[in-house]
Residue frames as a rotation matrix with the C-alpha (Angstrom) as fourth column:
UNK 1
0.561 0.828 0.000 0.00
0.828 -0.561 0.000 0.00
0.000 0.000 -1.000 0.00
UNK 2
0.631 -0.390 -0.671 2.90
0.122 -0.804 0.582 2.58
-0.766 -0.449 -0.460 0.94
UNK 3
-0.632 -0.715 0.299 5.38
0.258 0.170 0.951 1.11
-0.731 0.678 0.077 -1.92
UNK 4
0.135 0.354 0.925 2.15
0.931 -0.366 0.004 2.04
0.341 0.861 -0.379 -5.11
UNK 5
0.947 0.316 -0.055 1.42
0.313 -0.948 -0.047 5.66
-0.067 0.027 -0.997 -3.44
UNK 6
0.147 -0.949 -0.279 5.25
-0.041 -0.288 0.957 6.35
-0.988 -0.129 -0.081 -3.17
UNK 7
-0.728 -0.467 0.502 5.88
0.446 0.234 0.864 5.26
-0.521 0.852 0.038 -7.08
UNK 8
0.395 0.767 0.505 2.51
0.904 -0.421 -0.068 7.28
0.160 0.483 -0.861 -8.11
UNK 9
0.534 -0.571 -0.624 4.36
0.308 -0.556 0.772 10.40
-0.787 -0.604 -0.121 -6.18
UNK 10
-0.064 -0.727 -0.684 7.31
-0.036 -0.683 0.730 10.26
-0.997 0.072 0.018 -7.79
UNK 11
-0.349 0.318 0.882 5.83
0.927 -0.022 0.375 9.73
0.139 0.948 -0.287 -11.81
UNK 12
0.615 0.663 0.427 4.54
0.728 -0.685 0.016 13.36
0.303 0.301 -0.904 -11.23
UNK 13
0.651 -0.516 -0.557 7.30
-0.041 -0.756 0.653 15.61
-0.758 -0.402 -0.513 -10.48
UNK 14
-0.201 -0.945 0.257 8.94
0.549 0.108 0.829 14.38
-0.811 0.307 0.497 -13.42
UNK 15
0.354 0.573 0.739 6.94
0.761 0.283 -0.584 16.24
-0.544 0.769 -0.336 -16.53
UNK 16
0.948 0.309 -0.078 6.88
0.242 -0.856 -0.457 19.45
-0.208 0.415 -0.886 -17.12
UNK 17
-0.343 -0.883 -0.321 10.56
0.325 -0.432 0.842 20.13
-0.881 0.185 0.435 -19.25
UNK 18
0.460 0.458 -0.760 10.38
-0.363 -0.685 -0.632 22.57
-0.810 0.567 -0.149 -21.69
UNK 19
0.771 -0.298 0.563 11.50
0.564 0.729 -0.388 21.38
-0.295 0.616 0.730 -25.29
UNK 20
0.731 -0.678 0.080 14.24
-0.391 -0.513 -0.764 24.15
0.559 0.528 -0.640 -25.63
UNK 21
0.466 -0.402 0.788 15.83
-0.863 -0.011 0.505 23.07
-0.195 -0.915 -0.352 -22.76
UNK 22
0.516 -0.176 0.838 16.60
0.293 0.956 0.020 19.26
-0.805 0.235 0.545 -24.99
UNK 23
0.760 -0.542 0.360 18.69
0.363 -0.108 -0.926 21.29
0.540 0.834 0.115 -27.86
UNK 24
0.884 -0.351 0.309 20.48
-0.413 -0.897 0.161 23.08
0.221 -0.269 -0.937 -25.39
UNK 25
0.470 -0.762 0.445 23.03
-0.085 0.463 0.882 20.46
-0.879 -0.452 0.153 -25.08
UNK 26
0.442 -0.069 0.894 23.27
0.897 0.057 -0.439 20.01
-0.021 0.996 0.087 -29.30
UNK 27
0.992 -0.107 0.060 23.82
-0.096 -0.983 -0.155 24.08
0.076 0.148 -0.986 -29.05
UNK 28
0.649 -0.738 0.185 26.90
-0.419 -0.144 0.896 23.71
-0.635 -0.659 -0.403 -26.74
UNK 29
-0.053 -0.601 0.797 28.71
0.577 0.633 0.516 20.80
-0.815 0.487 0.313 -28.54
UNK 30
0.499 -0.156 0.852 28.14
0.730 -0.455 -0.511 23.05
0.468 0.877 -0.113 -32.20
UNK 31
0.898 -0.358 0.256 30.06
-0.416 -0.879 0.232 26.32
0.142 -0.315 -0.938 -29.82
UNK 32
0.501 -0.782 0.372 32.49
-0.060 0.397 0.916 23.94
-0.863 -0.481 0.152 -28.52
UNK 33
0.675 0.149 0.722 33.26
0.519 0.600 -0.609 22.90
-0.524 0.786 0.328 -32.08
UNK 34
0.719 0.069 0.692 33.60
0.506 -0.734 -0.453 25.95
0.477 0.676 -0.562 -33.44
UNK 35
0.880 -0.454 0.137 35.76
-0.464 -0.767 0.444 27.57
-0.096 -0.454 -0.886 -31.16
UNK 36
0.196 -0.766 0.612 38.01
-0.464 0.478 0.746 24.58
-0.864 -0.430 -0.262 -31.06
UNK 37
-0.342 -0.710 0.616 38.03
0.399 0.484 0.779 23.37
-0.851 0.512 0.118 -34.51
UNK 38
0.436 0.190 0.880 36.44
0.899 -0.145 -0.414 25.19
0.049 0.971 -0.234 -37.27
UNK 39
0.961 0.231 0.152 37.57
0.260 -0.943 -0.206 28.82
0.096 0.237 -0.967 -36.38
UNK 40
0.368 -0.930 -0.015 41.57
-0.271 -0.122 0.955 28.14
-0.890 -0.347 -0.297 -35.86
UNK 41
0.004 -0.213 0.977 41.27
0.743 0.655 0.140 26.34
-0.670 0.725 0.161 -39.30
UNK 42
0.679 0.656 0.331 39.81
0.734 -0.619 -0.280 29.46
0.021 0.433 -0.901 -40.58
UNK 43
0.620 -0.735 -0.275 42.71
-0.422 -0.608 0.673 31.58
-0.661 -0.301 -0.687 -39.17
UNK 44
0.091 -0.777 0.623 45.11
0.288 0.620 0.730 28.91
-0.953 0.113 0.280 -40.57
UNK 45
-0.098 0.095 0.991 43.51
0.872 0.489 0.039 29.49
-0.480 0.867 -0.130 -44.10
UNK 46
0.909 0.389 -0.147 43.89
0.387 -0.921 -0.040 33.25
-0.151 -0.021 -0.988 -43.84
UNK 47
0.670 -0.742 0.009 47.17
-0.191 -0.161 0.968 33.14
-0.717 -0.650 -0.250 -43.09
UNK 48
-0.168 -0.549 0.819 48.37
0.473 0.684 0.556 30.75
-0.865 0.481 0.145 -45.42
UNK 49
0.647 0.681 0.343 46.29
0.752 -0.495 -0.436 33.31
-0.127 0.540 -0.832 -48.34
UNK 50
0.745 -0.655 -0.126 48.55
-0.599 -0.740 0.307 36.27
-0.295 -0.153 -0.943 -46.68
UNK 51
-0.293 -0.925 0.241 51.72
0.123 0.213 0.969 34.19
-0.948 0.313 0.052 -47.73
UNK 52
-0.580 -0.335 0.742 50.71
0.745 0.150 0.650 33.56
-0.330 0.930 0.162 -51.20
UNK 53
0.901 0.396 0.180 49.59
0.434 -0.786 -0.441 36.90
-0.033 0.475 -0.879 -51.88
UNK 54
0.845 -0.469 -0.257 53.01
-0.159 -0.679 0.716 38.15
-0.510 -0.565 -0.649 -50.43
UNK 55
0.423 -0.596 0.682 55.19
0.738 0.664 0.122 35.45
-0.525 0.452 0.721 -53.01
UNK 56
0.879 -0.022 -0.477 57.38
-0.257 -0.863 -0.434 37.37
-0.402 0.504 -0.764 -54.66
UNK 57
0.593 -0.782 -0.192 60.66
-0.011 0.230 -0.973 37.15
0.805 0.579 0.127 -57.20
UNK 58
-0.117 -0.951 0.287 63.79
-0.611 -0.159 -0.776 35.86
0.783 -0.266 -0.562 -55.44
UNK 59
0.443 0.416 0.794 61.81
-0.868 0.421 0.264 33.78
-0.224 -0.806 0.547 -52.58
UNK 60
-0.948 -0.297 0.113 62.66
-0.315 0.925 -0.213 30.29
-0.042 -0.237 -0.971 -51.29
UNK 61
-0.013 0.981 -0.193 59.89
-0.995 0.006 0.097 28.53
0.096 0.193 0.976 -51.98
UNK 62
-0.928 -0.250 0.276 58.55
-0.142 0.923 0.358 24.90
-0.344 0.293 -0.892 -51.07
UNK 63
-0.732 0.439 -0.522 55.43
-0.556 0.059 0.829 22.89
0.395 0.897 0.201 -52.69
UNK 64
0.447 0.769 0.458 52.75
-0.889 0.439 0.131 20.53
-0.100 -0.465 0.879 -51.69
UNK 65
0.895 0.429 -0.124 55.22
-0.426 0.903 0.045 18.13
0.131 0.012 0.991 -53.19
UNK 66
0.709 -0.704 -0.041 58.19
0.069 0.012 0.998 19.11
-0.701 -0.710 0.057 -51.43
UNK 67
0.099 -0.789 0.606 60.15
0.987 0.002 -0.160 20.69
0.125 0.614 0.779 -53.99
UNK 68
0.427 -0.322 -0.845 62.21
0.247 -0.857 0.452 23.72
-0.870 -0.402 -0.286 -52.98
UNK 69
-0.122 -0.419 0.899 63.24
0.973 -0.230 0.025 26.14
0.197 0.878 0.436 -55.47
UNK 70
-0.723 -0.620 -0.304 63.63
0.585 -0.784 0.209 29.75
-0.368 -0.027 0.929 -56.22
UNK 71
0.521 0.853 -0.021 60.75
0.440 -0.290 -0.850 32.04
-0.731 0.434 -0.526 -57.61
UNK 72
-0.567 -0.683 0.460 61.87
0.766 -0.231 0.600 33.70
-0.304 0.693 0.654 -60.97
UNK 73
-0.848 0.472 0.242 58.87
0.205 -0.128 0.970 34.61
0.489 0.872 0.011 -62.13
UNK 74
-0.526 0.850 0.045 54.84
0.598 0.407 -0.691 35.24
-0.605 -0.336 -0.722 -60.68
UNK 75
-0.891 0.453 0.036 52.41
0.415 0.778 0.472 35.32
0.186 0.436 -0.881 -62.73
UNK 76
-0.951 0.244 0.190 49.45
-0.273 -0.370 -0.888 37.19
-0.146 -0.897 0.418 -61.14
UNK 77
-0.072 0.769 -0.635 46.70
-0.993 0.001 0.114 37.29
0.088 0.639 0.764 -63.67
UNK 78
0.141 0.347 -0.927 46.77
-0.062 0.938 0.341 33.13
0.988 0.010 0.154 -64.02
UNK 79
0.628 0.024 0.778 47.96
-0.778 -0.028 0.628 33.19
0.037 -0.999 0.001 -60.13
UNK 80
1.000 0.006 -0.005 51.17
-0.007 0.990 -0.139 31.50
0.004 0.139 0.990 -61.11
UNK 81
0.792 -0.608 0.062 54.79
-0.316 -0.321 0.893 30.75
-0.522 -0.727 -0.446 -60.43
UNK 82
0.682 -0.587 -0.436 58.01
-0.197 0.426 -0.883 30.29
0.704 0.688 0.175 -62.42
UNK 83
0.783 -0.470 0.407 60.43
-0.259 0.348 0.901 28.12
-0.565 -0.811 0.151 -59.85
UNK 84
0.600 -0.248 -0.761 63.43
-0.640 0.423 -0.642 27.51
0.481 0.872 0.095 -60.50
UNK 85
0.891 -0.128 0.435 64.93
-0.240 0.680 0.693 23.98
-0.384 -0.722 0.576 -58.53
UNK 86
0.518 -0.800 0.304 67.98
0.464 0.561 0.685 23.92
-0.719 -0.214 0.662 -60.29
UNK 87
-0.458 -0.519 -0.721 70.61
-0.088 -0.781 0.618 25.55
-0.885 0.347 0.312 -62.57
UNK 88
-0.672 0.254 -0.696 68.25
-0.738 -0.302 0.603 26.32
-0.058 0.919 0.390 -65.85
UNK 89
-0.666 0.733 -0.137 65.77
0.539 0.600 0.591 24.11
0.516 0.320 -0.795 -64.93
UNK 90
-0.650 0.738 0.180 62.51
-0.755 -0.602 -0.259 26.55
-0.083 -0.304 0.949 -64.31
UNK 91
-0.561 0.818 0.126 59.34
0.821 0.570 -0.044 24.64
-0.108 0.079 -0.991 -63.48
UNK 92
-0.351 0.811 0.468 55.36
-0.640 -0.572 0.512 26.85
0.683 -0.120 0.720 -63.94
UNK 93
-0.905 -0.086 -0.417 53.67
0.350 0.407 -0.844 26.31
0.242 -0.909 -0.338 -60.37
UNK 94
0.264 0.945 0.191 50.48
0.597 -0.316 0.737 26.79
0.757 -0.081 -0.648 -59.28
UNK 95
-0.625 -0.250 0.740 50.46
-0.563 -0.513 -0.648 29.79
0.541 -0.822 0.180 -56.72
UNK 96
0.187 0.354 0.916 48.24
-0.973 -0.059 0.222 27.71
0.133 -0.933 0.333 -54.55
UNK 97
0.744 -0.416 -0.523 50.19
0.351 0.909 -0.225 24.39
0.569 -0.016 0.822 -54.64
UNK 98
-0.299 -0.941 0.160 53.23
-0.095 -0.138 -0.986 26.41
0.950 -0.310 -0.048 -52.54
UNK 99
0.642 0.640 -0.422 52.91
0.274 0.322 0.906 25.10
0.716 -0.698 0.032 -49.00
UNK 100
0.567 -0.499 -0.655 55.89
0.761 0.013 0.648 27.27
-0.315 -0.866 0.388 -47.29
UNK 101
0.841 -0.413 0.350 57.95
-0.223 -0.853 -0.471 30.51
0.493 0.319 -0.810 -47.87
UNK 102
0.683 -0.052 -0.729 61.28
0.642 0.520 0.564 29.70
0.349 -0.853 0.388 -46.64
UNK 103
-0.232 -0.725 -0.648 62.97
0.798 -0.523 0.299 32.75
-0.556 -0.448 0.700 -47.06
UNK 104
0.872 0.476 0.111 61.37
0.436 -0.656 -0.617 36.15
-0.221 0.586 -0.779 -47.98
UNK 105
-0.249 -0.713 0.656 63.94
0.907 -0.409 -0.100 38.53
0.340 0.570 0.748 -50.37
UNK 106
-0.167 0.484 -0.859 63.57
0.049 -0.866 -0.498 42.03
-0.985 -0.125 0.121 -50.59
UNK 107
0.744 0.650 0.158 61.80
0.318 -0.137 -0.938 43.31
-0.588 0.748 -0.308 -53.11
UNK 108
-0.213 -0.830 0.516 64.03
0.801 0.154 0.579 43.51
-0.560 0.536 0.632 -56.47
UNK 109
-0.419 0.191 -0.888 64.32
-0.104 -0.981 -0.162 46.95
-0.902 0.025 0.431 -57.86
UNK 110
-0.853 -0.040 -0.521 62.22
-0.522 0.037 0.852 47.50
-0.015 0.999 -0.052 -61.09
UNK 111
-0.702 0.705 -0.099 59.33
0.666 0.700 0.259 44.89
0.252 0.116 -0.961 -59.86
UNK 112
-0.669 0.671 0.320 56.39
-0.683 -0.725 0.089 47.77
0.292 -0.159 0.943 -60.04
UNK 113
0.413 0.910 0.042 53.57
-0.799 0.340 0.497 44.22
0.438 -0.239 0.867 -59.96
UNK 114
0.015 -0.226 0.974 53.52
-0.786 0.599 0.152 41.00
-0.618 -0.768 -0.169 -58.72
């Protein structure tokens, strides 16, 4: 008799949760996310933009497929690079295939564009 009214009790104190109050855990985990992995990527891919805008003649330059060479040449209009990796051997590079600057020049007199 004491064990039904006790289990009738406590079935009614549980009801009444609002339904915002069940996304509010979905919310968090999409903030967490974001702070921690979409918006540092986002920085990364800003950054990495600001280099190859900055490419100029005379740089050290490496690739996506790890070839280091020299810029000769850039290209702006196609958004491309003339490398050269060895004496008279010039490769044409995509400007967004270069995955490292390893040594910025100064600017060579006479270069008015990029």
């Amino acid at each position: 008799m004491f064990i039904s009214e006790a289990l009738a009790q406590a079935g009614q104190t549980g009801g009444a949760a609002s339904p915002f109050s069940a996304f509010i855990p979905i919310i968090l985990i999409f903030v967490v996310f974001y702070f921690l992995l979409i918006r540092p990527q986002q920085k990364r891919m800003k950054e990495h933009q600001a280099m190859l805008d900055a490419v100029r003649r005379g740089d050290k330059v490496v690739t996506n497929g790890g070839i280091i060479g020299t810029v000769t040449k850039v290209n702006s209009d196609e958004r491309e690079l003339q490398v050269e990796i060895s004496d008279n051997v010039k490769v044409r590079v995509r400007q967004d295939m270069l995955s490292n600057v390893i040594s910025k020049s100064e600017p060579v007199s006479g270069e008015d564009k990029k």
